[in-house]
Every structure is written in structure tokens, then in C-alpha cells.
C-alpha positions in Angstrom: 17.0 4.0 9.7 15.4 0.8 9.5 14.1 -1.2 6.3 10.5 -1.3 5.7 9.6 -5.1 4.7 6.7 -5.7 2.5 4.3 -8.2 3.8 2.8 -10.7 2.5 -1.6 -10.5 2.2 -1.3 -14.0 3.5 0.2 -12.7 6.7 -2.2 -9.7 7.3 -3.9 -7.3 5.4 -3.4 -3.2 6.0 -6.2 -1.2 7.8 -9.1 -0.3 6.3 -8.2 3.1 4.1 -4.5 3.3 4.8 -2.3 4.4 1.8 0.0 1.2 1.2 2.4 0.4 -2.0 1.4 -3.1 -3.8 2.9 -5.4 -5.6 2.1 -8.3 -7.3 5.3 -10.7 -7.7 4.3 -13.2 -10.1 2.6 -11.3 -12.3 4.8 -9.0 -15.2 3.7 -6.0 -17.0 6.0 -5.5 -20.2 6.9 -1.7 -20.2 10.1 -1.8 -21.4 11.2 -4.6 -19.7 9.5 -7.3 -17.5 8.8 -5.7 -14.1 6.4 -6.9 -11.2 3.1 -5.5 -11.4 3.2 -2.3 -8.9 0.4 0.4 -7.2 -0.4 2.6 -4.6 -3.9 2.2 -3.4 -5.8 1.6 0.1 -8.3 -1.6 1.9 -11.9 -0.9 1.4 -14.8 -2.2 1.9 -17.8 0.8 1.6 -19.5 -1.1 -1.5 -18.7 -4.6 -0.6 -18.7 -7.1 2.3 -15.8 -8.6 1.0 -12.4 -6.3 1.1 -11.0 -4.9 -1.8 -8.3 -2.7 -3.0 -8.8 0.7 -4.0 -6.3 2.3 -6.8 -6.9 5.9 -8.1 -7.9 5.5 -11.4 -8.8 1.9 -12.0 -11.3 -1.0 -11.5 -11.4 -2.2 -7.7 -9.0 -4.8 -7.2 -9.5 -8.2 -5.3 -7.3 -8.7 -3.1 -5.4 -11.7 -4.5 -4.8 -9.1 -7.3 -1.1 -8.3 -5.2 0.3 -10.7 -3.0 2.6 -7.9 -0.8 1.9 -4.3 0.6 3.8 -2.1 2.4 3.2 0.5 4.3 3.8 4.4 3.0 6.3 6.6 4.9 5.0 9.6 6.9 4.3 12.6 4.2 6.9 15.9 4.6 4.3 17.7 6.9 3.6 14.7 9.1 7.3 14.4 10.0 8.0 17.9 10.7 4.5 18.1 12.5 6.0 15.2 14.7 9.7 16.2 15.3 8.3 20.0 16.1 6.0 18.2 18.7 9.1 16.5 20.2 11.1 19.8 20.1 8.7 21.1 22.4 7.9 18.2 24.5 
């Protein structure tokens, strides 16, 4: 099993709408103790011509509001809809 590494917005941005993690590492949320400022959210861009990131329940986000993403793992049923496919391949 390999290592997913986050990557930095810098370096390239997700597709438009895919689920990604976030974080942004120089900013601190105090809760009970410092932490990087984390989120789960997606790319768009239906309401702007500039990108932004899109997080259930809050404000759209610019996109220097992180500085790394990373991309989500497969949910349960993907990965069983995918190693069933092999099975039969």
C-alpha cells in the first residue's frame, strides 16, 4: 500500500468537483490544542470565473485559503465494485 502525498496548490490544483482533504499549514485553529486548519471540500467554479473551494457547510473558500489537498480514497462500494470487476475479468 502506497502513501498518498498531499500536494501542494502551487503545484496543481484537483479537478473541478473531486472530493479532496485540505489543509492549511500555517494557519492554527485552537481546539484544544494548536492544529493545522483542516476540510474536506471540492474545486468549483459554477458561480465564479475564478476557482474556489467548496466546503459543506461554510462560506466558499479562495483558494489560497489551504495551501495542500489530497486526494480521497475510493468509498467501500467503489472498491468492492472494482475488485468484483477484476474477479470476473
Amino acid at each position: 500500500m502506497t502513501t498518498a502525498q498531499w500536494i501542494s496548490i502551487n503545484d496543481r490544483l484537483p479537478s473541478v468537483r473531486q472530493s479532496v482533504a485540505l489543509v492549511h499549514m500555517s494557519r492554527w485553529e485552537n481546539a484544544p490544542m494548536d492544529r493545522n486548519i483542516y476540510a474536506c471540500g471540492y474545486l468549483d467554479d459554477a458561480f465564479s470565473a475564478t476557482p474556489y473551494w467548496s466546503i459543506r457547510g461554510e462560506r466558499a473558500q479562495m483558494l489560497d485559503a489551504f495551501t495542500h489537498w489530497l486526494p480521497l480514497p475510493m468509498t467501500p462500494a467503489e472498491s468492492e465494485a472494482i475488485a468484483s470487476h477484476e474477479v470476473q475479468a
